[in-house]
N, C-alpha and C positions, 0 to 999 in steps of 0.2 A: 504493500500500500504506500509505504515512503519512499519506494521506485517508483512510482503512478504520479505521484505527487508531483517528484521533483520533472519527472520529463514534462509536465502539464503547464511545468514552471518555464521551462524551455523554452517551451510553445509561444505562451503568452509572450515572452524576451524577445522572440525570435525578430517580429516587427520592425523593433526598433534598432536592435542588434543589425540588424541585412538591413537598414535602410539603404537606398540605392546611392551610391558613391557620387553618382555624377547629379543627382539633384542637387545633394549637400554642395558639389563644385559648386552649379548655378547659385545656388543661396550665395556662397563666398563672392564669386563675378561679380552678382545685384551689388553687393555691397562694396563693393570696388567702384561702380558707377552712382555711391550716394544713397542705395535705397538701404533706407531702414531695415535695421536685422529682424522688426516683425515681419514684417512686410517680405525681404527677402526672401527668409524660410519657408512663408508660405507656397512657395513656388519649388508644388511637391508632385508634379505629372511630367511622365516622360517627355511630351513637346515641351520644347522652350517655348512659344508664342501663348500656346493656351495654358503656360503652369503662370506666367507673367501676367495676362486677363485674370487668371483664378485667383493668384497673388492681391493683384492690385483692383479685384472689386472689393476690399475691402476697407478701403479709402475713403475719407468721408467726402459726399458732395457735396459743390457748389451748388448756392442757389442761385437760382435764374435770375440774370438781371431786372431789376425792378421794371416795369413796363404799365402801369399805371397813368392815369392821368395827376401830375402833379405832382407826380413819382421822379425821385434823382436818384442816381447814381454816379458817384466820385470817382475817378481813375487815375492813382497817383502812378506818378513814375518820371521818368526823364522825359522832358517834350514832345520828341516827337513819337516815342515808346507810348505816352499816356495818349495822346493824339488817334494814334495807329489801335489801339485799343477802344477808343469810343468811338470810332468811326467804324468798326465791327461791329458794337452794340447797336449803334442807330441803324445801319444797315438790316441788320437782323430784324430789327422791330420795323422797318422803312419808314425810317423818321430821315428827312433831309436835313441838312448842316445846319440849318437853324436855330438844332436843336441842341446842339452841343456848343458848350463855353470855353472857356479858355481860362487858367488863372497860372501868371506866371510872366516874365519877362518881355517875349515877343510873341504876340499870337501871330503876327502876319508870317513869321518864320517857323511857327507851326503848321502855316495852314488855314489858318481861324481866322475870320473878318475882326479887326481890330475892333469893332463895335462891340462883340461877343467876350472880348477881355474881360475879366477880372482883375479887380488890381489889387484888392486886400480884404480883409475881413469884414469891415466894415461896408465895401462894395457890395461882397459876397451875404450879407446880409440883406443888401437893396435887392438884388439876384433873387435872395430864395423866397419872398416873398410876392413874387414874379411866377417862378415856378410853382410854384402851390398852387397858382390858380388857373396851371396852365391847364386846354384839356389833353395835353399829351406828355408824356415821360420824357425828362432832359437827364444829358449826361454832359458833367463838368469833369474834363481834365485840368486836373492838379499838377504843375510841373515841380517837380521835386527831386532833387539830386539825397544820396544816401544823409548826408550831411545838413539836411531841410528839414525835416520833419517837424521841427516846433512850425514852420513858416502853413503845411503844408494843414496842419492836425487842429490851426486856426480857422484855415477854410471848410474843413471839415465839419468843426462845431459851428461856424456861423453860417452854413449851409441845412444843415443836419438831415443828411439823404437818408433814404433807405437800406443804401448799402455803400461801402467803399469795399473796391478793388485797389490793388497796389502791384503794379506791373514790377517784377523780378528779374535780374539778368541771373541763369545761371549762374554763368560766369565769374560771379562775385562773390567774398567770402559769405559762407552763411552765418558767422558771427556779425560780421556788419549787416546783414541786412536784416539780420533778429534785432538787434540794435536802434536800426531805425524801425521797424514797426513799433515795438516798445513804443519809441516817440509818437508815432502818430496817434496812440492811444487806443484806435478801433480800427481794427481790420478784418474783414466779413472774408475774403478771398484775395487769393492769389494770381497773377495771372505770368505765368513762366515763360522765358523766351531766351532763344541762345543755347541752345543746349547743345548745338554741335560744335560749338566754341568753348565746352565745359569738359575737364577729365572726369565729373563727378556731376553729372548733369540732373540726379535724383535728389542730391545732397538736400535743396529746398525741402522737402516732405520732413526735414528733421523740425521743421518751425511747424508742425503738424498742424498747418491751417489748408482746408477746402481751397482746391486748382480750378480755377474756371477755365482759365483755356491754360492750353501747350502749345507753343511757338505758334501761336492763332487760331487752333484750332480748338472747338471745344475737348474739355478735359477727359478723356474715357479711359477702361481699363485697356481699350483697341489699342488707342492712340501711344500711350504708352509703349503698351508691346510691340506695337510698329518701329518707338524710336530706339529702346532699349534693347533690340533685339537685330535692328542695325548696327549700333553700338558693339553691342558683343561680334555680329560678324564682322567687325573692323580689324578686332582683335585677336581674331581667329578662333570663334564661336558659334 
């Protein structure tokens, strides 16, 4: 009976004992490219593409940009990055450029009719008072450099959207840019770009906020696997 036992013991072992060598690889790889060791490991099915989907449905989502009548939405980031971001929202909603502001140095060299500027907090107050009774959804780009955040997290409060996005470069330490979101006080999503200019292009999911888009596309577990699984075939994976 204590032979019966102990091989029943085996059995049970056995699972985790043989798990497959080359999954645990891929977990290591994920984590080479930035993703999270939860997130990584989950990525426990023979395909790469669908163990990376399985992995990464378990990410939390973004929500859909506000679209409302009277509805805003903020999009902080570097000019023409936050720019390139709102001009995806209002498109998606097919709102034309009238609908979107500008707050930040040069709207003309954004793009943005200078009329559509914002120039401070206190502008941005005259603004959202405007917007509230609009019958349609506006989206304010905020231009903000990593190093802005008080300038940016003023417009924020004196607007007080529905939601603020904050456009991400890869690229960039993820300690600085935890750093600055701290400063801007409230940040509902993320919006990641640059990732083939990243050795750790996942790295961002460690500030574990909701991705609205990847390099402009909205954020899926597809999407992902499509970039991360290029990434690995670069590397010879």
């Amino acid at each position: 009976a204590a032979e019966r036992a102990r091989a029943a013991e085996r059995v049970v072992d056995r699972p985790a004992a043989e798990k497959p060598e080359r999954q645990t690889a891929l977990g290591r790889r994920l984590q080479s490219l930035g993703v999270p060791t939860d997130i990584a490991f989950r990525a426990n099915v023979a395909d790469t593409y669908s163990a990376v989907v399985d992995a990464f449905s378990a990410l939390p989502t973004a929500e859909p940009a506000p679209d409302g009548p009277g509805e805003t939405l903020i999009v902080v980031g570097e000019s023409t990055h936050a720019v390139e971001v709102a001009r995806w929202v209002a498109e998606t909603q097919r709102l034309d450029s009238s609908h979107i502001l500008f707050a930040g140095r040069n709207a003309a060299a954004a793009g943005i009719d200078a009329k559509r500027r914002i120039t401070g907090a206190h502008d941005a107050r005259l603004w959202a008072k405007k917007l509230r009774k609009s019958d349609a959804p506006s989206v304010v780009a905020v231009e903000a450099a990593l190093d802005e955040s008080a300038w940016a997290a003023a417009i924020v409060e004196a607007v007080r959207p529905v939601a603020v996005w904050v456009v991400v470069d890869a690229s960039r330490k993820t300690s600085d840019v935890a750093h600055h979101l701290q400063g801007l006080r409230r940040v509902d999503a993320i919006c990641l770009r640059g990732t083939m200019s990243s050795g750790d292009p996942a790295s961002p999911l460690s500030l574990r906020l909701p991705v609205a888009l990847l390099d402009g596309r909205p954020s899926t577990p597809f999407q992902w696997a499509a970039m991360l699984c290029e990434r690995l075939s670069l590397v010879g994976g």
